[in-house]
C-alpha distance (Angstrom), angle and dihedral (degrees) to the residues before:
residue distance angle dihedral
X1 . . .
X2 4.32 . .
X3 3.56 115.1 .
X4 3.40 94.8 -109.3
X5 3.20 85.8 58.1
X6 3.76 96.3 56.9
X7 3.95 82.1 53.1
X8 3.28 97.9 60.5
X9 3.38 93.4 51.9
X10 3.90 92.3 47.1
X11 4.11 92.6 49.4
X12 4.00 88.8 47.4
X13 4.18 89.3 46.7
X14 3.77 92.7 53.4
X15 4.07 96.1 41.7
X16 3.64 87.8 52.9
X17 3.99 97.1 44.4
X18 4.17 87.6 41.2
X19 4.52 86.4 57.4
X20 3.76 90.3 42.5
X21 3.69 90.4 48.4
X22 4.02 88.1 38.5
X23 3.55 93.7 57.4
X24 4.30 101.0 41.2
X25 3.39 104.0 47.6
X26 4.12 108.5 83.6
X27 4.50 99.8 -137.0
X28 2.75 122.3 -162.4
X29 3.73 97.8 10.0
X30 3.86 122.0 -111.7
X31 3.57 139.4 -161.3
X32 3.43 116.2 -0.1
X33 3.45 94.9 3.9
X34 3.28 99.0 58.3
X35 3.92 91.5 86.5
X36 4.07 107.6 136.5
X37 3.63 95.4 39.7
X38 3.45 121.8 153.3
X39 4.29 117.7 -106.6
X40 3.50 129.6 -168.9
X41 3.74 112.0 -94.0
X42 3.66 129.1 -103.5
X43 3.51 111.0 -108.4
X44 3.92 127.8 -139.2
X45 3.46 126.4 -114.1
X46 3.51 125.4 -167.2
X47 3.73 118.2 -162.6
X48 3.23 118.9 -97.4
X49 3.92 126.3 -108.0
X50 4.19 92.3 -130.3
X51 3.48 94.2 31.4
X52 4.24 113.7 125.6
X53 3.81 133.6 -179.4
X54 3.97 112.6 -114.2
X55 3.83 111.7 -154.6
X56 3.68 89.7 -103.8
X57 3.71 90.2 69.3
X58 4.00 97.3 -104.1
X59 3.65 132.1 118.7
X60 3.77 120.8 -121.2
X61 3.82 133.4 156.6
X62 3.42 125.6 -75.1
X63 3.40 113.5 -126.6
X64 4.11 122.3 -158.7
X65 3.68 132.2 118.8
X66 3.43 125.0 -33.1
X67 3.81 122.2 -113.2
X68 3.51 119.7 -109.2
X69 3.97 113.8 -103.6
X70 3.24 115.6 -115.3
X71 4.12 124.4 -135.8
X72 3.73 120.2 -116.3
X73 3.70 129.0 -138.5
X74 4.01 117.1 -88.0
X75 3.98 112.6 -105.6
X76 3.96 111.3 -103.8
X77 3.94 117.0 -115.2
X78 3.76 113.4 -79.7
X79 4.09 127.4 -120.6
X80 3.46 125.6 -82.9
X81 3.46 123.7 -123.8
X82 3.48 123.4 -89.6
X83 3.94 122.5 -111.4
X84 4.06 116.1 -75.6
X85 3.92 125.8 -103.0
X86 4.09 106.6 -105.7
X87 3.44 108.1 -126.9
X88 3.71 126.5 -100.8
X89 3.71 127.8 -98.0
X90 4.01 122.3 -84.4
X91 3.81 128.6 -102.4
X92 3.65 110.9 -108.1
X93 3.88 123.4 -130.3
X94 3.40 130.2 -86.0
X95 3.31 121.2 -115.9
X96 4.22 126.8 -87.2
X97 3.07 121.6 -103.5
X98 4.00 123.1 -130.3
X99 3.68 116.6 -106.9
X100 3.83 117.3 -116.6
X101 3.83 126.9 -100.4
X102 3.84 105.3 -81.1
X103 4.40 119.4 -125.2
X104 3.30 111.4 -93.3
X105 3.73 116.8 -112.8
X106 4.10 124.7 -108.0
X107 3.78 111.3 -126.7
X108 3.91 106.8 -155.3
């Protein structure tokens, strides 16, 4: 037998152990063995500041006048800006360049 033949039979060993596997072992647990499991948590509740008892034993909201709002203190004056960056130096210029020869002139 090839080696690639010997993988083949290797690839089709292990799919067929990984379903048997797959299919015995019990996870996650369920039912009765699902003891230890973990719930979502209780949450606190305080009580709340409005909150009444009605003569049925429930909470509502009382209800009553409304306190007066109360005026907060002005916002102080904000910073000024700090002093601006001077700017940087120029470039300087390139050098000239030298004219070119001129034609010479036709004496008739």
């Amino acid at each position: 037998m090839s080696k690639r033949g010997y993988w083949i039979m290797g690839g089709v060993a292990a799919a067929v152990l990984a379903l048997f596997v797959g299919t015995s072992v019990d996870f996650p647990a369920s039912g009765d063995k699902a003891a230890g499991t973990i719930v979502p948590a209780e949450r606190y509740r305080a009580p709340q500041p409005n909150e009444v008892k009605l003569n049925g034993g429930s909470t509502g909201t009382a209800t009553g006048p409304l306190p007066t709002p109360q005026v907060g203190n002005a916002g102080g004056p904000g910073n000024a800006g700090g002093p601006a960056n001077a700017g940087g130096p120029g470039n300087a210029g390139g050098p000239g360049y030298a004219g070119g020869p001129g034609n010479a002139a036709i004496v008739r």
